[in-house]
C-alpha positions in Angstrom: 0.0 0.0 0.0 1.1 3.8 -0.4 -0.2 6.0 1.7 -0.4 9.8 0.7 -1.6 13.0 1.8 -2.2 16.9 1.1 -1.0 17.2 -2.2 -2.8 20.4 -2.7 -3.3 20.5 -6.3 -3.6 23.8 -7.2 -1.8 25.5 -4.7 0.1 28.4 -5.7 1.8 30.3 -2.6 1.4 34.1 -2.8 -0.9 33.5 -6.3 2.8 32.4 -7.9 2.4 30.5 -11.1 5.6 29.1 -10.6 4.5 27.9 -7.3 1.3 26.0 -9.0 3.6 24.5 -11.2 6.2 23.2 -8.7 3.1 21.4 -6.9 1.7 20.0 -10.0 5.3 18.4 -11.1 6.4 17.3 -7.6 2.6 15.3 -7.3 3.7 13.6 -11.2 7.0 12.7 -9.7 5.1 11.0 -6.9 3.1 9.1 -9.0 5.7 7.4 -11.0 7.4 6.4 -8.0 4.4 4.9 -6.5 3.5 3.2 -9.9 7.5 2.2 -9.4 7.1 0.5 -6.4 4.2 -1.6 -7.7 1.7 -1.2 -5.1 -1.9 -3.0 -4.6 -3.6 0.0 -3.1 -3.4 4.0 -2.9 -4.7 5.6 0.0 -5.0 9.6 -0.3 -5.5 10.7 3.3 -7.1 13.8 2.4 -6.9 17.1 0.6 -5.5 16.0 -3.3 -6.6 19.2 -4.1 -6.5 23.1 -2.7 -9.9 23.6 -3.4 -13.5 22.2 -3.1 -13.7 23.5 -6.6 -10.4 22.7 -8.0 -8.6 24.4 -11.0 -9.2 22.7 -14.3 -5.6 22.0 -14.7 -5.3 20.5 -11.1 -8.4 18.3 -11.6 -7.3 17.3 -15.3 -3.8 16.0 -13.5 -5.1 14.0 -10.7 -7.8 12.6 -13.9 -4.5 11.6 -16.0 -2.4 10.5 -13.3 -5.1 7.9 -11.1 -6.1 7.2 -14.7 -3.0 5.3 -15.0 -2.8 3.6 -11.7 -5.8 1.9 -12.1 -4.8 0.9 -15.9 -2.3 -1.1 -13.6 -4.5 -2.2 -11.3 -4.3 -0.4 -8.7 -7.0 0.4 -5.9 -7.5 3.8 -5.0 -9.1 4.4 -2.0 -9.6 8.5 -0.9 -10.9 10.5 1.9 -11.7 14.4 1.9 -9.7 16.9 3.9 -11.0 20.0 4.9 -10.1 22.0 1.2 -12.2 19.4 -0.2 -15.2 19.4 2.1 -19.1 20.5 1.0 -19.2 24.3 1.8 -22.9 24.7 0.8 -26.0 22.7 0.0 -26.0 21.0 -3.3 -22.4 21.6 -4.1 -20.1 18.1 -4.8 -16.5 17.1 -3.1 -14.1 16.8 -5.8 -13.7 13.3 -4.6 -17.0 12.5 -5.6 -16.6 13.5 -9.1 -13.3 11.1 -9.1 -15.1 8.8 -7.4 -18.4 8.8 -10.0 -15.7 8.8 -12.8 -14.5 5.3 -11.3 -11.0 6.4 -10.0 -11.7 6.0 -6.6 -13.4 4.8 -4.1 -14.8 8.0 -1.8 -15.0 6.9 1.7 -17.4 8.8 4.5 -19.4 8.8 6.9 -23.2 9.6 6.1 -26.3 9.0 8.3 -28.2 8.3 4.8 -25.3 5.6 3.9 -24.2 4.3 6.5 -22.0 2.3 4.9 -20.1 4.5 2.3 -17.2 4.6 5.3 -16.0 1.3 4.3 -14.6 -0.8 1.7 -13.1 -4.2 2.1 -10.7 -5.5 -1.0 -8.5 -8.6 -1.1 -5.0 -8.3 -2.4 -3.0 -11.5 -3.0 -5.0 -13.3 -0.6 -4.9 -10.7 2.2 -8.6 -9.2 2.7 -8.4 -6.0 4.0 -10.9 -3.3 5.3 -10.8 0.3 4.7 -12.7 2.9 7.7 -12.5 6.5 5.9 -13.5 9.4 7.8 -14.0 13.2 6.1 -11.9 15.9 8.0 -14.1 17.0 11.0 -13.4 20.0 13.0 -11.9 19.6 16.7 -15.1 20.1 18.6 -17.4 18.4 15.8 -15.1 15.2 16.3 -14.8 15.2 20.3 -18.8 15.9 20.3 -19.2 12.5 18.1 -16.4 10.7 19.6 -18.5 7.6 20.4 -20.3 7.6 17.3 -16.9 7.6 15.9 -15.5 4.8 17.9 -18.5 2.7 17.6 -18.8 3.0 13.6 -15.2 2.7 12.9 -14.4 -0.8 14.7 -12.4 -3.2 13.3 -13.6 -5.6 10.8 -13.0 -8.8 12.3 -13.5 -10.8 9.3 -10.8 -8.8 7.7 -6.7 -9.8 8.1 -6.0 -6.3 8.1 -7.9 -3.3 9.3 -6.8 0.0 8.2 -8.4 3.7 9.9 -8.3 6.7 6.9 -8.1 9.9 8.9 -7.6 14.1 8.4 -6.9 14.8 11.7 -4.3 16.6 13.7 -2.4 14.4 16.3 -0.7 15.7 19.5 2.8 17.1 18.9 2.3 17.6 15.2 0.9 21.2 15.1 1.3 24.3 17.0 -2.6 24.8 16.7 -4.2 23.2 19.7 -7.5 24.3 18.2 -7.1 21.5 15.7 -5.4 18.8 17.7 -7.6 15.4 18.8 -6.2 13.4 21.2 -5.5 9.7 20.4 -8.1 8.3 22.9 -11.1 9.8 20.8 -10.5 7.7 17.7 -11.5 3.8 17.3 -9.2 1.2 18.5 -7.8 -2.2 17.4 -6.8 -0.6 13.7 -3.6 -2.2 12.1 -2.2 1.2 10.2 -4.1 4.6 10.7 -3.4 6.8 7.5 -3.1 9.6 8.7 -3.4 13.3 6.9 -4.1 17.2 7.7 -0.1 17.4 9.1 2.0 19.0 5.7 5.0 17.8 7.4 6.0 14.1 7.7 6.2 11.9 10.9 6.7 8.3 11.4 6.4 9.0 15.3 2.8 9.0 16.4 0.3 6.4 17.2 -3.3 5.7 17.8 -4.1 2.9 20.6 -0.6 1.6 20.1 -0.7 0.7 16.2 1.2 3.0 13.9 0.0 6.3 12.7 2.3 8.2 10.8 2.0 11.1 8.5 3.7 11.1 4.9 3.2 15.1 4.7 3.0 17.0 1.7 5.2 15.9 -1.1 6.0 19.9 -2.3 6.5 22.2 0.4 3.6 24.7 1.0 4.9 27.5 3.0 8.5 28.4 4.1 7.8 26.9 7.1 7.8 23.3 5.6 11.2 23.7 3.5 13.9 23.3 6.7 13.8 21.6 10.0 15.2 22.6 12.8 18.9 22.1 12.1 18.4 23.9 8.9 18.5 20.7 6.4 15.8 20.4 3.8 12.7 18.2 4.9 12.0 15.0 3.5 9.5 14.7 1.3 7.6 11.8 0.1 4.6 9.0 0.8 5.0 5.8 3.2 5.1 2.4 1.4 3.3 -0.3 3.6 3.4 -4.2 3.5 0.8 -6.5 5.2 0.1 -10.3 5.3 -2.5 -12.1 6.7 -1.3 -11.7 10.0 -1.5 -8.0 9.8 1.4 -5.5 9.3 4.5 -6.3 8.7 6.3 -2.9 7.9 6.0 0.5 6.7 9.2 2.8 5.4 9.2 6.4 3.8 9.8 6.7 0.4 11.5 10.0 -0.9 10.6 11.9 -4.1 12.1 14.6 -5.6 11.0 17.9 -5.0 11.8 21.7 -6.3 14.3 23.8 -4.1 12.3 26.8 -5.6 11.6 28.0 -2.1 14.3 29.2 0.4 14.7 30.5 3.8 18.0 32.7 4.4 19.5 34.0 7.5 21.9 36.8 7.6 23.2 38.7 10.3 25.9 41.5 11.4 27.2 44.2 9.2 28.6 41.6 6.5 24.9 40.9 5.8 24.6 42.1 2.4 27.6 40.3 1.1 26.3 36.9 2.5 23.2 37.4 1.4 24.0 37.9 -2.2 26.3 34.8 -1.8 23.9 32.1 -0.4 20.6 33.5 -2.7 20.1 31.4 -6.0 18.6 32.9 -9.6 14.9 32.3 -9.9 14.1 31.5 -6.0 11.4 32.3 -3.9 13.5 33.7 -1.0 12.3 34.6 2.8 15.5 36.8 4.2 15.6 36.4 8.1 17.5 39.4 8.9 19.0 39.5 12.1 20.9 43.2 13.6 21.5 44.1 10.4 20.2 47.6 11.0 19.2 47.9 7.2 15.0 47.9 6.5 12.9 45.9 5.1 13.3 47.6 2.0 17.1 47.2 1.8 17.4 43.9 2.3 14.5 43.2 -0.2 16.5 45.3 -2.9 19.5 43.1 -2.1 17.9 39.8 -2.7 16.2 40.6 -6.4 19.8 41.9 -7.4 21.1 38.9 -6.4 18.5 37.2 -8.8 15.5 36.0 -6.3 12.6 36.0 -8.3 10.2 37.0 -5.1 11.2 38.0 -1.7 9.4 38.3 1.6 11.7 39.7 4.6 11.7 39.4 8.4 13.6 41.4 10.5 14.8 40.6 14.1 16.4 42.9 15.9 17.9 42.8 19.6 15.7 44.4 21.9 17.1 47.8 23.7 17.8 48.1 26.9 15.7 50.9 29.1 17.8 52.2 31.3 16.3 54.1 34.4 14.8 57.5 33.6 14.1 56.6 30.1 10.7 55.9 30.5 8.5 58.3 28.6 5.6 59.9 30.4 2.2 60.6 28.9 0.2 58.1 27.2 1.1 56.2 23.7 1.3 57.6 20.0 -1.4 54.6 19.2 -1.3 56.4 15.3 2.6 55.5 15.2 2.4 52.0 16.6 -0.4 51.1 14.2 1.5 53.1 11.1 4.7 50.9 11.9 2.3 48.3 11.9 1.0 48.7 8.5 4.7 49.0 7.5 5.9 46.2 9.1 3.2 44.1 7.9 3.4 45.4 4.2 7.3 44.9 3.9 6.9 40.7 5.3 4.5 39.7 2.5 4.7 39.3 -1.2 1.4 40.5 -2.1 0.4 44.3 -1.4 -3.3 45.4 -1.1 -5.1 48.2 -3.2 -6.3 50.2 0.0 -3.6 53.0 1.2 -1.9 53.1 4.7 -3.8 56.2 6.1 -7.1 53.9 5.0 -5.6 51.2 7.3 -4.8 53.6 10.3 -8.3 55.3 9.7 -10.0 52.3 10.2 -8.2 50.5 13.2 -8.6 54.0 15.2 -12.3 54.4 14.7 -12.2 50.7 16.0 -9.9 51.9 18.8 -12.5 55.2 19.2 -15.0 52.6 19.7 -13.8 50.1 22.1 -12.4 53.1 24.6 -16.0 54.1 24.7 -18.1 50.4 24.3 -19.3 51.1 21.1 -17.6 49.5 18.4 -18.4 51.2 15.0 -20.9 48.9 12.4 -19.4 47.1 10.3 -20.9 49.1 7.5 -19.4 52.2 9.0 -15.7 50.4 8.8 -16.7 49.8 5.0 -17.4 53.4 4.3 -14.7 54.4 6.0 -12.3 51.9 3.1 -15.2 53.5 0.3 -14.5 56.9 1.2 -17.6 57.6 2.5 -18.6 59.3 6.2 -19.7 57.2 9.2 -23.4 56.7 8.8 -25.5 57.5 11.8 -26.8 54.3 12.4 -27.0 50.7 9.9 -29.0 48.5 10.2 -28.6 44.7 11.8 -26.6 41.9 9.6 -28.9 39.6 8.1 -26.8 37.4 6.3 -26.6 33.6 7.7 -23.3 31.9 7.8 -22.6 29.4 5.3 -23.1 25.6 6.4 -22.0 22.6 4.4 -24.9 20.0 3.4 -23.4 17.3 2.3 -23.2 13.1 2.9 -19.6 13.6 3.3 -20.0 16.5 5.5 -20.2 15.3 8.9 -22.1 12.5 11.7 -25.7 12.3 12.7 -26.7 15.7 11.8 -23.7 16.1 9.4 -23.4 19.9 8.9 -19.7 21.3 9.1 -19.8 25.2 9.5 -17.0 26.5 7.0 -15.9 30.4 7.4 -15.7 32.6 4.5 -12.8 34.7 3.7 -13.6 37.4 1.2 -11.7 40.7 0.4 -12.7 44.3 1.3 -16.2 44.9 1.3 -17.5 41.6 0.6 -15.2 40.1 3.5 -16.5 42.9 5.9 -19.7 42.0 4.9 -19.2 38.0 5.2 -18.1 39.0 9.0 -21.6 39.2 9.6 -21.7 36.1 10.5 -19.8 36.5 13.7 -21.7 39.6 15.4 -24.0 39.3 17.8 -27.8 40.2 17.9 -27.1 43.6 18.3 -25.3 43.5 14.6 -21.8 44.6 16.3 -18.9 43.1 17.5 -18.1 42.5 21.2 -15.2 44.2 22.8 -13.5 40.9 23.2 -13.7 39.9 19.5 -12.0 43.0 18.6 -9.2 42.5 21.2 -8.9 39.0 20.3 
């Protein structure tokens, strides 16, 4: 068996074609390895694609690529993560649509089909049983633990059991919002394929039976391209042998991917002449500058001479000492903290938005206005404010409803998973309806959160 996870076709960090494109070859290079190693079954442990709606090129890949594992013979077997989860009623997961074109087979768990959340297969003699389970938020997955743990037991007609989860183990993320502990999921489960974690780990286990996670195969973000001693992660899917007494070992298998993306660290007054040394022609470069005293700016201007093709910059500087008397009396320039803001937050991204910096600062202190006084402004008031347009003297309530996914794959017993919306500018302001209150404004504590 190979076991895969979060390819996320269609990716493209900071809108980058070239990032797309580095995804999209990195997932072929997979492919021909795991058609190399000959393998009975593919498991995709969640999010093959970016999107619910995937890119035409992203879906037309996956399409060729399965398309030729199963002219092999191979099984696929697929669950969805939560990029490829129903957002609203009557839309389709893209692993449906693979499924319907008989690529794969969609595991889930659905009150209406009960048992859509298994699949048993026999490979070579060895009859094994697949338990797939649809990403579930934290709460949605504690709240339905027992349903959980009482629909996903072990087949015991079956020489192997394996558990198909999106889920976040301890240890794997930094996000305790998404992390399930290990005694909410079923027990007695040969192999638990395991996805949602982008970077891999052979470490973790469920009820004392393996549970690793083979991570994405293309780095994401530059947070996935180095460890912690400053070598490139591995990158890859887990290859997996059972008999009929169960497993019998798993090993990670490495492919191949782009060095497109790098993270450099310079420091000290030398750091323009080690910066040009260590950046490559064409890269995708984040500059950790540390005391170099130069700005954001500087060090950005650097890095393109040098030949990066995009670069995002983060400054760290050593914090000054106060000596005594130093302290300044009178209360703080809150204009000048949030205009550095805006500067600092402008200068550490790739992409830059449309609305000016005096728009920004306008905004956030009409919010501050507010909250010193208990009377946040409307959201449509923060909106005018972007449009150019004086604070009305009163708007009325929100009436939009938050969007709820309505699918089979969606969720257990009632199977709804609420999804957030992201938009940009107005529409996002006015998708952020969703989280006031009755009174159609935000709570003091949701602004200072």
């Amino acid at each position: 068996m190979a076991h895969v996870a979060d390819v996320h076709l269609g990716h493209a960090l900071m809108n980058l074609r070239s990032r797309e494109e580095a995804v999209m070859e990195t997932f072929e290079r997979l492919m021909e390895e795991v058609r190399e190693c000959s393998v009975d079954v593919l498991v995709i442990a969640g999010d093959l694609f970016e999107h619910a709606r995937p890119k035409t090129e992203a879906l037309y890949l996956a399409v060729e690529k399965l398309s030729e594992l199963k002219e092999d013979g191979v099984e696929i077997v697929a669950t969805a993560g939560n990029h490829e989860i129903r957002r609203r009623k009557g839309a389709v997961s893209p692993i449906s649509v693979l499924e319907r074109m008989r690529l794969v087979r969609h595991l889930y768990y659905s009150e209406r089909r009960p048992e859509r959340h298994r699949y048993t297969a026999t490979f070579d003699g060895v009859r094994v049983t697949f338990h797939g389970l649809q990403y579930l938020p934290k709460n949605s997955f504690v709240e339905r633990a027992k349903v959980i743990r009482a629909k996903y037991r072990p087949d015991p007609e079956a020489d192997v059991n394996v558990a198909i989860f999106h889920q976040a183990l301890p240890g794997t993320i930094p996000d305790e919002s998404e992390i399930v502990e290990p005694a909410y999921f079923p027990e007695g489960h040969d192999y638990y394929a395991m996805g949602h974690v982008h970077v891999p780990s052979r470490e973790e286990k469920i009820h004392g039976s393996p549970a690793p996670y083979p991570g994405s195969p293309e780095p994401l973000t530059f947070l996935e391209v180095k460890d912690e001693r400053g070598a490139h992660k591995r990158r890859g899917f887990f290859l997996v042998e059972f008999d009929r007494g169960g497993l019998v070992e798993y090993e990670f298998v490495e492919v191949e991917w782009s060095r497109e993306l790098s993270v450099v660290e310079v420091s000290g007054e030398r750091w323009e002449e080690e910066l040009r040394r260590r950046v490559r022609r064409g890269q995708i470069v984040k500059v950790v500058a540390k005391d170099t005293g130069a700005s954001p700016e500087e060090v950005e201007r650097v890095a393109i001479e040098a030949g990066a093709d995009r670069c995002v910059v983060e400054l760290r500087e050593r914090r000054r000492e106060v000596e005594e008397g130093d302290e300044t009396e009178g209360p703080l320039d809150l204009e000048g903290i949030i205009r550095e803001g805006v500067k600092r937050a402008r200068a550490a991204t790739l992409t830059r938005v449309d609305v000016p910096d005096d728009v920004v600062v306008e905004v956030a202190l009409e919010i501050l206005r507010g909250v010193r006084e208990d009377n946040p402004p409307d959201l449509g008031d923060v909106e005018g404010i972007v449009a150019g347009e004086p604070p009305s003297e009163g708007s009325e309530e929100s009436s939009e409803e938050p969007e709820e996914s309505d699918g089979e794959e969606a969720g257990l017993e009632v199977g709804e998973v609420k999804v957030e919306s992201r938009g940009t500018s107005s529409e996002g302001m006015s998708r952020a309806g969703s989280k006031l209150g009755s009174s159609g404004r935000p709570s003091l504590d949701r602004w200072i959160g």
